[in-house]
C-alpha positions as CSV (number, residue, x, y, z in Angstrom):
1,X,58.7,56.8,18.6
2,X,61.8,54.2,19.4
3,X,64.5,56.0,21.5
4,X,67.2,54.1,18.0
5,X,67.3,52.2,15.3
6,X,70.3,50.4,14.4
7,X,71.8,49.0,10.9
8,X,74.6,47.2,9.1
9,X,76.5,49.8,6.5
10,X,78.5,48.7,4.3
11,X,81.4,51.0,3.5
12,X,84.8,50.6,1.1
13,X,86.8,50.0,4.3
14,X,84.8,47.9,6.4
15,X,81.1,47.2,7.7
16,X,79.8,49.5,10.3
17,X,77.2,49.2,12.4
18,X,75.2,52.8,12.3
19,X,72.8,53.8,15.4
20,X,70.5,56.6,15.2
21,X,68.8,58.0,18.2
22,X,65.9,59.9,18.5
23,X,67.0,61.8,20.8
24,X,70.6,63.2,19.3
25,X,71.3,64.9,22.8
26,X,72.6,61.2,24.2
27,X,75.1,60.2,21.6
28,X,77.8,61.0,23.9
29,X,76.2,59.1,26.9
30,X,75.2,56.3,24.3
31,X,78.8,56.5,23.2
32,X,80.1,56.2,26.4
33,X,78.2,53.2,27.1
34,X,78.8,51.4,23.8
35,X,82.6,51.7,25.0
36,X,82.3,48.9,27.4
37,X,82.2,46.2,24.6
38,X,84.9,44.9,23.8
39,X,84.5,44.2,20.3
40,X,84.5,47.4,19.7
41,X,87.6,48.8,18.2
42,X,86.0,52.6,18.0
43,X,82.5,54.9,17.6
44,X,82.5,58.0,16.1
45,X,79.5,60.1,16.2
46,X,79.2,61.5,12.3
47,X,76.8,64.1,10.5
48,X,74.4,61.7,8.9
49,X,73.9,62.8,4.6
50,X,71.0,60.3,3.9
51,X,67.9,61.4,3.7
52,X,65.1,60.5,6.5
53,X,67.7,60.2,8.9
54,X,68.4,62.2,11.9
55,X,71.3,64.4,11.6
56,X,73.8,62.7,13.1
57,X,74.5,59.0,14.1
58,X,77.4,56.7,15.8
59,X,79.2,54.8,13.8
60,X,80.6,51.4,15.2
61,X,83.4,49.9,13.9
62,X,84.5,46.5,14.9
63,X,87.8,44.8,15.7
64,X,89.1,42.3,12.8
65,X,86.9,38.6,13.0
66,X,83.8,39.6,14.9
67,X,80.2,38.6,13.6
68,X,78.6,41.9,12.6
69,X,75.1,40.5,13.0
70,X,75.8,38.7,16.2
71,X,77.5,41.9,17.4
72,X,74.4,44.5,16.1
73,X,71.9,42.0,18.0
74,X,74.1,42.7,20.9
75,X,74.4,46.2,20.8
76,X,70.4,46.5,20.2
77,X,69.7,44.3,23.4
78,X,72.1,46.5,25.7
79,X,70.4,49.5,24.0
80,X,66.7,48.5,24.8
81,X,67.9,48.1,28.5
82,X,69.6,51.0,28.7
83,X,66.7,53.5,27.6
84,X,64.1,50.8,29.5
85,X,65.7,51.3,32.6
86,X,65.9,54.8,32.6
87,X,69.7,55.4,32.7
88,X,70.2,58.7,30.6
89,X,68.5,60.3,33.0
């Protein structure tokens, strides 16, 4: 099983970027580390309502002008490090 899974979400507001982890016991450490991007304007770590999800996710919303998909390729490539190199230990 992959530790996430990430997509793009629309939304009325704005597009989101949504992560799901496997493991829902390291949102806030996942949180934490998403944080460091500046890009970022904020996460919020949401019950999830569609079905064949987990039951919750982070939500990542963006500051004004940033690429969506050049950002969620970011976010996946910092993501696969951080679970490959074992730092939510």
């Amino acid at each position: 099983m992959e530790p996430f899974r990430s997509e793009i979400r629309n939304t009325p507001s704005a597009q989101t970027i949504k992560i799901y982890l496997s493991d829902e016991s390291l949102d806030m450490k996942v949180k934490h580390h998403l944080e460091s991007f500046k890009e970022i304007d904020f996460i919020e770590i949401r019950e999830t309502v569609e079905q064949n999800r987990g039951d919750e996710n982070l939500t990542v919303f963006l500051k004004d002008d940033i690429d969506i998909n050049k950002m969620k390729t970011c976010i996946d490539s910092s993501l696969w490090w951080y679970f490959e190199e074992d730092l939510v230990d």
